[in-house]
PAFIKE-252089 format. One record per residue (C-alpha): residue in three letters; chain; x, y, z. Coordinates in steps of 0.05 Angstrom, whole numbers. Each point is the difference from the previous one (the first is absolute). Layout:
! residues N
  residu  chaine       u       v       w
     ala       A       X       Y       Z
...
END
This chain:
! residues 583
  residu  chaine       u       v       w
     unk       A    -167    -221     199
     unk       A     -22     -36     -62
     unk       A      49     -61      22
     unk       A     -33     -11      68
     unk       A     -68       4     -29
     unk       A       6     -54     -47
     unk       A      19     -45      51
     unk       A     -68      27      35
     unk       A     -32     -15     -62
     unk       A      24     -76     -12
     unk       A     -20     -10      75
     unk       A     -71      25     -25
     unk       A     -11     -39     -63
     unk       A      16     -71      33
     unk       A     -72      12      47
     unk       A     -38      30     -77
     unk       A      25     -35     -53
     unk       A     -33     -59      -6
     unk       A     -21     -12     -80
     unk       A      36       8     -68
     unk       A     -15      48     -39
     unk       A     -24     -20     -70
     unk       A      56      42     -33
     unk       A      53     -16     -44
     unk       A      73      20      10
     unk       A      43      13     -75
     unk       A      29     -52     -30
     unk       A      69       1     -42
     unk       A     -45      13     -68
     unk       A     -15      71      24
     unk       A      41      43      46
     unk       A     -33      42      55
     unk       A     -35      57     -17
     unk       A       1     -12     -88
     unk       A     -51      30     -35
     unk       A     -54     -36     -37
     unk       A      17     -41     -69
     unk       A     -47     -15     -60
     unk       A     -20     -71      10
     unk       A     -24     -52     -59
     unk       A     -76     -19       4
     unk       A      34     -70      30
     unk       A      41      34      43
     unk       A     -61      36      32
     unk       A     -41     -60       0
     unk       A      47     -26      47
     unk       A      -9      51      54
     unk       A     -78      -9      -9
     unk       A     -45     -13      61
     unk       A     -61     -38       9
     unk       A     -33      48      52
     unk       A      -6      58     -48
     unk       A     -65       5     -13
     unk       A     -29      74      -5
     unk       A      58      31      10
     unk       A      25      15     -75
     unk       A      19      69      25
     unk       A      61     -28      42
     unk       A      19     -62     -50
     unk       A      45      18     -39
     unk       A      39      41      63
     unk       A      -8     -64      38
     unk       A      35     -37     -55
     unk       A      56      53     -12
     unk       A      16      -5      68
     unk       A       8     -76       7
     unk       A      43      -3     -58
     unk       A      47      48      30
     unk       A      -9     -38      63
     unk       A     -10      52      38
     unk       A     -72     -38      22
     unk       A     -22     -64       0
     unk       A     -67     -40      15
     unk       A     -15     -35      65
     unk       A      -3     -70     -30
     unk       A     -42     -50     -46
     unk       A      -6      52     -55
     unk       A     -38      55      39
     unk       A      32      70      16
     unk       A     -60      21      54
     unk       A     -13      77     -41
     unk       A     -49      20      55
     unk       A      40     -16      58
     unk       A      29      51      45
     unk       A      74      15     -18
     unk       A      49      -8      70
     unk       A      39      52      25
     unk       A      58     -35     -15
     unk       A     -19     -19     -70
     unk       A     -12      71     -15
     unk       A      65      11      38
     unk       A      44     -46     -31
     unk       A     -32      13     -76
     unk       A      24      79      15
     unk       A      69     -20      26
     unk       A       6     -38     -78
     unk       A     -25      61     -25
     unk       A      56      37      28
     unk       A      47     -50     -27
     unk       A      25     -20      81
     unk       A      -4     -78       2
     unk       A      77      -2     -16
     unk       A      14      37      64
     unk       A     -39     -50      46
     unk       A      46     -36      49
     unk       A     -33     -75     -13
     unk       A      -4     -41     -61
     unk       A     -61      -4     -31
     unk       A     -12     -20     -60
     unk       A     -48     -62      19
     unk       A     -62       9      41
     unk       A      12     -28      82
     unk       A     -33     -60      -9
     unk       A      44     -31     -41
     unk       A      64      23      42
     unk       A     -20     -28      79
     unk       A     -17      73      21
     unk       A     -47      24      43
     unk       A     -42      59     -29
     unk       A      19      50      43
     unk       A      78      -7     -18
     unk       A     -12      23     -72
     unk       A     -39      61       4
     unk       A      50      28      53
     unk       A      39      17     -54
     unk       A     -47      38     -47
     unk       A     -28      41      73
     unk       A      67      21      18
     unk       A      16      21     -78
     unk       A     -64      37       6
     unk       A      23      34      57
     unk       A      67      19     -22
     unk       A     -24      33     -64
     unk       A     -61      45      31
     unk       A     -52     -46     -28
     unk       A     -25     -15      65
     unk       A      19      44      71
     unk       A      19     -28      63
     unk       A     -62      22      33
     unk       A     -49     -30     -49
     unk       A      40     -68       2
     unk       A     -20     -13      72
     unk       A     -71      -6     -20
     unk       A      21     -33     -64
     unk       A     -46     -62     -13
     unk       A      20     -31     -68
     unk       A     -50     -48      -9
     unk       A     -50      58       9
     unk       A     -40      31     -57
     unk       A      39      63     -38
     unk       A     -55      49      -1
     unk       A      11      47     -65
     unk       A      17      67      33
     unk       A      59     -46      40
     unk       A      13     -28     -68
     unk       A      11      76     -34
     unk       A      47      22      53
     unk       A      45     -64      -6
     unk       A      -3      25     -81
     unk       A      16      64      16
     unk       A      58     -10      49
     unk       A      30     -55     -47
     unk       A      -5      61     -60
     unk       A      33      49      47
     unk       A     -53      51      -6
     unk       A     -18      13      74
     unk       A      19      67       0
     unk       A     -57      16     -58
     unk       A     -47     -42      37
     unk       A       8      45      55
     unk       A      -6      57     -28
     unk       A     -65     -29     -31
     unk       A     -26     -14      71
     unk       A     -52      59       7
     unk       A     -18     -12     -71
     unk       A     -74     -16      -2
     unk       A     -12     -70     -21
     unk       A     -46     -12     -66
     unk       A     -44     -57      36
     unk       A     -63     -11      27
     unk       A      31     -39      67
     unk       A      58      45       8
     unk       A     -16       2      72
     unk       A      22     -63       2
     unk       A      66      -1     -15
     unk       A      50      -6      66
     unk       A      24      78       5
     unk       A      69     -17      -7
     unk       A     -12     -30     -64
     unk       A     -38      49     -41
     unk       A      61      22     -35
     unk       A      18     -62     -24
     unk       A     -68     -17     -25
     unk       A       2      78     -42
     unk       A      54     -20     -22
     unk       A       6     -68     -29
     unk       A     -75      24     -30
     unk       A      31      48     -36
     unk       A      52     -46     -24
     unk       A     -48     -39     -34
     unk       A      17     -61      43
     unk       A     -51     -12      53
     unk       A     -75      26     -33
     unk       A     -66      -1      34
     unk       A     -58     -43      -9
     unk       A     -54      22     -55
     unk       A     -53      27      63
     unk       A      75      47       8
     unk       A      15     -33      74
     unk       A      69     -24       9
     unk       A     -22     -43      50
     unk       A      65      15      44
     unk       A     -10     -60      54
     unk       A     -17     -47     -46
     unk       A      54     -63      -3
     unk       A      34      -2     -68
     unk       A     -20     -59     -37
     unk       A      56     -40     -37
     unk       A     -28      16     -76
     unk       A       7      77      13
     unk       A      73     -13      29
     unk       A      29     -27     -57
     unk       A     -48      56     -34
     unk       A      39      49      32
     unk       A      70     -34      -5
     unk       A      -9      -1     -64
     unk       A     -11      66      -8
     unk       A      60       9      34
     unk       A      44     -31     -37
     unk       A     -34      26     -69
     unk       A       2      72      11
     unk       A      51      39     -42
     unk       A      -4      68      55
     unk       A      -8     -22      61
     unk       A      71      14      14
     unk       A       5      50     -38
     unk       A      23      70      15
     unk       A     -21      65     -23
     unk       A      31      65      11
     unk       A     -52      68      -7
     unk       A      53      62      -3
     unk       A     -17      72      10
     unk       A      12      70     -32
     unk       A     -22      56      50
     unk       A       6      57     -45
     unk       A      34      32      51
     unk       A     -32     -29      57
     unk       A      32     -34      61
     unk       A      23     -68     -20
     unk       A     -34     -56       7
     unk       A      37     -77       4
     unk       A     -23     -43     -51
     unk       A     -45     -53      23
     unk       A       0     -73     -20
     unk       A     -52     -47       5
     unk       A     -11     -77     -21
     unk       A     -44      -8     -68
     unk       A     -79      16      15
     unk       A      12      27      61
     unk       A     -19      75      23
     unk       A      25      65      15
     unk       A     -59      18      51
     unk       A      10      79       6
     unk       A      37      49     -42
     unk       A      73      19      21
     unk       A       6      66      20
     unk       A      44      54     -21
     unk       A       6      79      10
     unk       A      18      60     -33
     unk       A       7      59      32
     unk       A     -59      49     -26
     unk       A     -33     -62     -38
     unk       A     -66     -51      17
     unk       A      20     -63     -35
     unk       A     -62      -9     -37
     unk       A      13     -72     -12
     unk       A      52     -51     -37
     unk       A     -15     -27     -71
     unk       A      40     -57     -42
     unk       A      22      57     -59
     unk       A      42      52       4
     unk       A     -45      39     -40
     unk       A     -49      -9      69
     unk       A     -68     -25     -39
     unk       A      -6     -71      28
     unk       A      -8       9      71
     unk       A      16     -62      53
     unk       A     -60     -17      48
     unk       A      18     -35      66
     unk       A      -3     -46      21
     unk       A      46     -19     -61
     unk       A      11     -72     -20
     unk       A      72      -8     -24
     unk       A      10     -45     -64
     unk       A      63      27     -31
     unk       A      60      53      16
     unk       A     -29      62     -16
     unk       A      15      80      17
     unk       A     -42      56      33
     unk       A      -3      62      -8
     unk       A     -13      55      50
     unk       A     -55      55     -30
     unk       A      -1      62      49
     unk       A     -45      60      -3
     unk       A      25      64      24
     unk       A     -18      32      66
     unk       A     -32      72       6
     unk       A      16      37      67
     unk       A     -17      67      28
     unk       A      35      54      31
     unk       A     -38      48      55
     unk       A      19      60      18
     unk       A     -17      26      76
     unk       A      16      77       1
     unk       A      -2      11      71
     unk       A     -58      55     -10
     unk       A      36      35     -69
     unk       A     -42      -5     -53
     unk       A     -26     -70     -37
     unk       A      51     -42     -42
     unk       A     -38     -56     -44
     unk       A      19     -65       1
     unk       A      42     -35     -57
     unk       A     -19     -70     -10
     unk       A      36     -29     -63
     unk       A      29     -66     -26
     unk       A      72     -28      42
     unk       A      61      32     -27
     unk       A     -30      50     -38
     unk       A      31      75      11
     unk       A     -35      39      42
     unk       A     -15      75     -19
     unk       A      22      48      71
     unk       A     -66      39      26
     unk       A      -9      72       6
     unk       A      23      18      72
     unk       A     -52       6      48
     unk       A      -8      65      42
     unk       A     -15      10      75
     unk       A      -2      78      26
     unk       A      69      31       2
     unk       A      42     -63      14
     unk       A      46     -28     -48
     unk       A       0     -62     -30
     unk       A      54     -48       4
     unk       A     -19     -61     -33
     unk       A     -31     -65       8
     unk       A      21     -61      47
     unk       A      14     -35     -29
     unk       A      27      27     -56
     unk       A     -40      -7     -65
     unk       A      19     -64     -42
     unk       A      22       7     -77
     unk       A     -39     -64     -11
     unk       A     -62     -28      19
     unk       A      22     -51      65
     unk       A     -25     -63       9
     unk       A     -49      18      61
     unk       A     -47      55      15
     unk       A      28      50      41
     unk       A     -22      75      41
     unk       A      55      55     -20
     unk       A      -7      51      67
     unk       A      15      81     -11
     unk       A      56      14      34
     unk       A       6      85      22
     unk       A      37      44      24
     unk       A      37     -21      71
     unk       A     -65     -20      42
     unk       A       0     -56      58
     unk       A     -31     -72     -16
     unk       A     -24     -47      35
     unk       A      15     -79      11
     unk       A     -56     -40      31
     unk       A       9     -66      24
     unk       A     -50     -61     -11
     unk       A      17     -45      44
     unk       A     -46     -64     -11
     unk       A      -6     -19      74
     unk       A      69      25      29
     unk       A       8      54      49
     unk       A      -8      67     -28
     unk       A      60      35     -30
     unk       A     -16      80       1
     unk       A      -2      39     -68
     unk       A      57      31     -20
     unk       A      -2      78     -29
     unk       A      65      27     -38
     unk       A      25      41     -51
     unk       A       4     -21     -83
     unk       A      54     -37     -12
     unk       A      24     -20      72
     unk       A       9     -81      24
     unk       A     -25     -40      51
     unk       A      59     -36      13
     unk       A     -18     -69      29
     unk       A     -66     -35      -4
     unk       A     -54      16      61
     unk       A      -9     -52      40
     unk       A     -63     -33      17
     unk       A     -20     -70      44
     unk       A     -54     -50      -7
     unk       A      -4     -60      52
     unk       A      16     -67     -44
     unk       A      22      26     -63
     unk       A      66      32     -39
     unk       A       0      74     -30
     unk       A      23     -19     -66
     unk       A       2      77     -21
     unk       A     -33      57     -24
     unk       A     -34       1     -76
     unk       A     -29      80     -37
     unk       A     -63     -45     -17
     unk       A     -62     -49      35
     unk       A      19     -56     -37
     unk       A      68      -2      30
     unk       A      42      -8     -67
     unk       A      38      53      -3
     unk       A      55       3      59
     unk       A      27      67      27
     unk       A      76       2       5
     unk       A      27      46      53
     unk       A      30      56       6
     unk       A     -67      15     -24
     unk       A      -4      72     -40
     unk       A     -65      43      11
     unk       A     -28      23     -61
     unk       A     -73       9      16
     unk       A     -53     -26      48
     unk       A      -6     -78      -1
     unk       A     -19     -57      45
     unk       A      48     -59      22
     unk       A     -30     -69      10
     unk       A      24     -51      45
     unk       A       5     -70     -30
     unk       A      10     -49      61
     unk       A      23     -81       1
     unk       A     -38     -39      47
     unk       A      46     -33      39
     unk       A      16     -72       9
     unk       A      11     -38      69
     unk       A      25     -65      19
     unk       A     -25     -48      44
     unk       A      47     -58      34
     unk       A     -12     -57      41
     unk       A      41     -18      61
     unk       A     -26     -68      18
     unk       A      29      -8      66
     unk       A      29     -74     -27
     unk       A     -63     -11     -46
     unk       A       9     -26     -76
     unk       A      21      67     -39
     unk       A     -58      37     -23
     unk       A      23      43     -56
     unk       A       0      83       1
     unk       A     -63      42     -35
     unk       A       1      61     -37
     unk       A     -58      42       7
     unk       A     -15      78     -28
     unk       A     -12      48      56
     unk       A     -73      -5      35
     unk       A     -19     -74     -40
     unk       A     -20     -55      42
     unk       A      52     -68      -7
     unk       A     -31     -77     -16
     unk       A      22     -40      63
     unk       A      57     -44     -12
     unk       A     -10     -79       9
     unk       A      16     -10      69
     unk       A      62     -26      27
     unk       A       6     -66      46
     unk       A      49     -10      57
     unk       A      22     -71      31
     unk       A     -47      -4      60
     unk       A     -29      70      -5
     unk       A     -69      24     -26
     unk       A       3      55     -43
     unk       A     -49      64      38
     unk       A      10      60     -56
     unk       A      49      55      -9
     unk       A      12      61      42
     unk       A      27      66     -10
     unk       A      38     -10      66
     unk       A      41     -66      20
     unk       A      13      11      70
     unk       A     -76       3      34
     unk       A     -37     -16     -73
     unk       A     -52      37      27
     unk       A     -18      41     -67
     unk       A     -25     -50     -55
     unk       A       8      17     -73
     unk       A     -66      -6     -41
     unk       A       9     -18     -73
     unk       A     -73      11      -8
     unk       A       3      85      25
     unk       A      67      20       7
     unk       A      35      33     -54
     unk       A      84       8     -18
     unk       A      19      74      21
     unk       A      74     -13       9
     unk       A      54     -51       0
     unk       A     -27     -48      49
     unk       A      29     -73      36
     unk       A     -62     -43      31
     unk       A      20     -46      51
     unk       A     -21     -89       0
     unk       A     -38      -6      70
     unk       A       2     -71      18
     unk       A     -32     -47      44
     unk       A      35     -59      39
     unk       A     -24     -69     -20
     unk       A     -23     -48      68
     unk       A       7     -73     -11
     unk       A     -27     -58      39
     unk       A      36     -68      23
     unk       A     -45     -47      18
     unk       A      32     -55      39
     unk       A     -35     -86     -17
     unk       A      35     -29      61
     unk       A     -13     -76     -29
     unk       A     -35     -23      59
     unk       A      48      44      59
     unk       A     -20      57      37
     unk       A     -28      56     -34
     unk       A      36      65     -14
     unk       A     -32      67     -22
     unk       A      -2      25     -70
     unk       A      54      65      -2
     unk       A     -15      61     -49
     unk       A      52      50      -1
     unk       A      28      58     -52
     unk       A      38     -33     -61
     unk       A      60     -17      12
     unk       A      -2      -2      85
     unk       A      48     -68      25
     unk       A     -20     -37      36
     unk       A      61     -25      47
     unk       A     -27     -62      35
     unk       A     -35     -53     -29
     unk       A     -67      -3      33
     unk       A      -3     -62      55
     unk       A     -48     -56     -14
     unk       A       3     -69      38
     unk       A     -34     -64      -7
     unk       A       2     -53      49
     unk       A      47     -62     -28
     unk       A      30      43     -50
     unk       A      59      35     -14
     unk       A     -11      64     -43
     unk       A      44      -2     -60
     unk       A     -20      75     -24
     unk       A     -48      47     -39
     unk       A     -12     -22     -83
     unk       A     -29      44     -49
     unk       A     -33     -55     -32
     unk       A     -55     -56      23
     unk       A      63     -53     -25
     unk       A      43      21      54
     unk       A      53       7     -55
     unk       A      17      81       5
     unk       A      28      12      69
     unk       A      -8      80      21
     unk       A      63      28      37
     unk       A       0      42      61
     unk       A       5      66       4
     unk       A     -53       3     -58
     unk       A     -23      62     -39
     unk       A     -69      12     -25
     unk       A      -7      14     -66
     unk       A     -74     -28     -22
     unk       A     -56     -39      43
     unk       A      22     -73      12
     unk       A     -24     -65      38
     unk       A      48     -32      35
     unk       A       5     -80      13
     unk       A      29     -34      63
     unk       A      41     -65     -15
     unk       A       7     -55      61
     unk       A      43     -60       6
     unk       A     -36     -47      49
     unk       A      40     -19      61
     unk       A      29     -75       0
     unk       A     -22     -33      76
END
């Protein structure tokens, strides 16, 4: 894929390229992509430029980057500060970065003027390098102009790709930005622009805009570059680990210097609340996210204990309090409860030692009684109850239908997490409820020799978004049917819904076309409009006196004869050639 489009792309830049940019390529004294040296007061005089005037803040960057000629000026001393930076500078200055120039597949180490070439022949190289190492996509090289302005939010995501940090700029993407214009910035790009802020990088202006659209002028490139290339963490890796203190685990998460962890992981413990995670294992200094990461470091999990409470439903004995106490702690057995003459047997279920981890209704079971199962069935058909003795089974699940949807099972509770397994033993009244998966249909396309329009899913009763339509050689697409035989009952995307598997049928329309018939000065002959492709068999008869007709052209030069039979495929005009007769 990539090969094909770069020959796409050198097509392209012959038609855009038409200026050099004002950009130096490395010479031998520094290889590509070497970080800055301490120059001599001479040394830096030497990179000086005469244009420099007000912008102090940027000199000395300016200068760095000249001397690792990595930039250079655009001629008689001047460097141009407040011009816009090209795409391609900004390009090519990040593929350096990235120490890349070695891979490109063309010398060149002098600028195109002094080697015969056109422009467009030496940036090929740097675009399809680009390319190649997810600086720049496919898509966004078709629109690619690189004598165009870099804006600074295209700028930061060129940084960011080149550092390899997408993935955190992603997950930074519904991050709220910290400027004034942040409705500005492109929505795909608000990431980036999070993040490369919070690398310290890219920084607002002092009225705190970032100014996302604006171009990048040339001082705060080599600004930025040199930032770049200074910067002792910007590739570099920390690691936070975590102790869960008997929680689940949770993976240790690594993040590039400066960056954020935006939310707290989570962990459980069964019977816990994790009451937060702190950066001692003595749990005083607790973490608040979002949590910017500047070193390894360890987290520990601080949990506080759950209370839960047991209820007791005696079935009309007498009243058994509650007991509500901390998780795990033992629990102290109840006097039995009493209920006229019967007997009691117990509780279902049976009493825990321990405190569980969940709240839970202990029933009074009697002496041998009938109980009854009722059924909510949440929309299905109704399932009666069923009345049996203590301790008997209902041996398979009930069964219960709802139009466009699954029963998943039945669950003892309303909130459908707790799933009864059958053979099902009575043990006191309850309810069953049904928990039901809507279905899910599929819609396919027969296109009765149409382009292939692919197949929808669609949940039961939801309405489908109509497909693009399909085209047919010398047919006019008229909608799609549930029937393909009299197409007689139209499918509305706009009110009909997806109850069931379902095929709509392509209804087409036959094409007419017209050939009109310039007879050149013989008889005339009438225009014919038939279906596409009708033949014609004869050629239609024309005459013209002193002439002998030679045949019918499709062209006004008499230099594309048409064959008989001829099929009709498209409306033509038709040309009658004559050779005059000698006396």
């Amino acid at each position: 894929m990539k090969k094909s489009f770069k020959a796409f792309l050198a097509m392209v830049l012959v038609l855009v390229l038409m200026t050099t940019v004002a950009f130096a390529v490395p010479g031998r004294d520094f290889a590509p992509g070497q970080q800055k040296k301490d120059y001599s007061e001479a040394q830096q005089f030497s990179f000086e430029f005469n244009d420099m005037t007000g912008y102090d803040w940027a000199m000395k960057s300016v200068q760095n980057m000249a001397a690792m000629g990595k930039i250079k000026g655009i001629g008689n001393g001047k460097f141009a500060p407040a011009s816009a930076a090209k795409q391609i500078e900004v390009l090519i200055m990040t593929l350096r970065f990235l120490d890349l120039e070695d891979d490109l597949d063309l010398e060149v180490n002098l600028l195109p003027p002094f080697k015969g070439m056109k422009p467009q022949n030496w940036m090929i190289p740097y675009l399809n390098l680009a390319i190649d190492n997810d600086i720049l996509t496919e898509e966004e090289a078709e629109d690619f102009n690189p004598n165009a302005p870099a804006t600074r939010s295209l700028t930061a995501v060129y940084i960011i790709r080149a550092l390899d940090m997408v993935d955190e700029a992603e997950d930074m993407q519904d991050d709220p930005l910290p400027y004034k214009d942040a409705a500005a910035v492109p929505e795909d790009r608000i990431g980036y622009v999070n993040l490369i802020t919070d690398l310290g990088l890219m920084i607002g202006n002092n009225d705190n805009t970032f100014q996302p659209n604006k171009p990048l002028s040339r001082a705060e490139m080599a600004v930025l570059f040199e930032r770049l290339y200074d910067s002792d963490h910007v590739h570099e890796w920390h690691t936070v680990t975590f102790v869960e203190n008997g929680g689940t685990t949770v993976a240790d998460i690594q993040r590039y210097h400066n960056t954020k962890i935006n939310t707290a992981p989570v962990s459980t413990k069964t019977g816990y609340t994790l009451e937060g995670w702190y950066t001692n294992s003595g749990l005083t200094n607790k973490v608040t996210f979002p949590y910017t990461v500047t070193d390894d470091a360890t987290f520990y999990a601080k949990w506080t204990i759950n209370q839960y409470t047991i209820t007791f439903d005696t079935k009309g004995g007498t009243t058994v309090a509650a007991i509500t106490q901390d998780y795990g702690t033992p629990i102290a057995e109840p006097d039995d409860p009493e209920k006229d003459d019967l007997e009691f047997l117990g509780w279902s279920p049976a009493l825990p030692a321990t405190m569980p981890a969940m709240n839970m209704t202990l029933v009074a079971q009697w002496e041998l009684e009938p109980y009854t199962i009722s059924f909510e069935e949440n929309g299905g058909s109704t399932v009666a109850n069923i009345t049996q003795d203590y301790g008997t089974k209902i041996n398979t699940a009930p069964v219960s239908t709802k139009t466009g949807y699954t029963l998943e099972g039945w669950y003892i509770d309303i909130g459908l997490t707790h799933k009864v397994v059958f053979p099902y033993t009575i043990t006191a009244d309850a309810t069953l409820y049904a928990k039901w998966i809507i279905n899910e249909y599929v819609v396919t396309f027969d296109e009765n020799g149409g382009t292939t329009v692919d197949a929808i899913y669609s949940d039961f009763n939801e309405k489908i978004e109509e497909p693009d339509e399909p085209t047919k050689t010398g047919y006019t697409f008229d909608g799609w049917f549930y029937d393909d035989v009299d197409f007689e009952n139209e499918f509305d995307f706009n009110e009909d819904k997806i109850t069931e598997d379902t095929t709509l049928y392509a209804k087409w329309i036959i094409n007419e076309y017209t050939i009109n018939f310039v007879t050149n000065g013989g008889l005339a002959v009438a225009a014919i409009t038939e279906d596409y492709n009708t033949i014609i068999a004869l050629s239609p008869v024309t005459t013209r006196e002193d002439y002998d007709f030679d045949g019918w052209f499709s062209d006004e030069a008499l230099t594309e004869e048409v064959e008989f039979p001829y099929t009709i495929t498209e409306d033509i005009t038709l040309y009658a050639k004559w050779t005059e007769i000698e006396d």
